[in-house]
C-alpha positions in Angstrom: -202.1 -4.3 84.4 -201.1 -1.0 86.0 -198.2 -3.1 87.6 -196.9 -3.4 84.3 -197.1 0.2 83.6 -195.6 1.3 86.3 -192.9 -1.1 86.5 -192.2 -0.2 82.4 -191.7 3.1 83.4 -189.2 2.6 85.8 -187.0 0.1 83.7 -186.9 3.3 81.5 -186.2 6.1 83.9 -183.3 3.5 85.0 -181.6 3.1 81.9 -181.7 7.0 80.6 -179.7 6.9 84.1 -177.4 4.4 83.0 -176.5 5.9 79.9 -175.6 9.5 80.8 -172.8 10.1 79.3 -171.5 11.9 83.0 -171.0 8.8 84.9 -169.0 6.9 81.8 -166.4 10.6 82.0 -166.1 9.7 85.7 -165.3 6.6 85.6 -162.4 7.0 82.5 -160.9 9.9 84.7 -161.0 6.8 87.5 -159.2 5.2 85.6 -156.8 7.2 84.3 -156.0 8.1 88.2 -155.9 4.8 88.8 -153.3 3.7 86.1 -150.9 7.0 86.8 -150.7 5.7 90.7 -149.8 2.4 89.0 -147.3 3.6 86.9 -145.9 5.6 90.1 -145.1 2.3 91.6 -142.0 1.2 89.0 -140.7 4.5 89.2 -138.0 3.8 91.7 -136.8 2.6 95.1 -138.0 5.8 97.4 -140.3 4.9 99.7 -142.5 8.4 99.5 -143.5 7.0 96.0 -144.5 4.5 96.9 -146.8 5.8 99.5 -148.2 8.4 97.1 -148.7 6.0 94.4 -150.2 4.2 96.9 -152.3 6.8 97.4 -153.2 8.3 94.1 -154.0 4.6 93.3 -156.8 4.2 96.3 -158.4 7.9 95.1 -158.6 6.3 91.6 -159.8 3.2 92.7 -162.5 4.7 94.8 -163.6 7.3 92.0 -164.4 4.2 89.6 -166.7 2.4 92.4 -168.1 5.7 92.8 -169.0 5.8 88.8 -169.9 2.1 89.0 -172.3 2.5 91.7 -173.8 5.6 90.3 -174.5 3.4 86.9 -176.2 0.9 89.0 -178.4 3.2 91.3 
């Protein structure tokens, strides 16, 4: 029975970490990085923005599998 306990517990610590409001703010300024280094790309024909839309669109991405992963853990 003290299995039970302890693994109650646990399930409970885990989701007060999933739902702290911190890691859901990360993740929606993820993905507003994320969709300004999209929005880069169509603004024309120069190759330097394409690089730094390129860029700003990897930082983004990587900020949201940050988040995610920090929901997760």
């Amino acid at each position: 029975m003290e299995n039970t306990d302890r693994t109650t517990r646990n399930l409970g610590e885990q989701n007060d970490n999933a739902n702290n409001p911190a890691h859901y703010q990360l993740l929606t300024i993820g993905i507003i990085i994320t969709m300004i280094g999209v929005l880069l790309r169509f603004f024309g024909d120069w190759s330097l923005i394409d690089a730094v839309s390129n860029l700003i669109l990897v930082v983004g991405v990587g900020i949201c599998l940050r988040a995610v992963y920090k929901v997760l853990q």
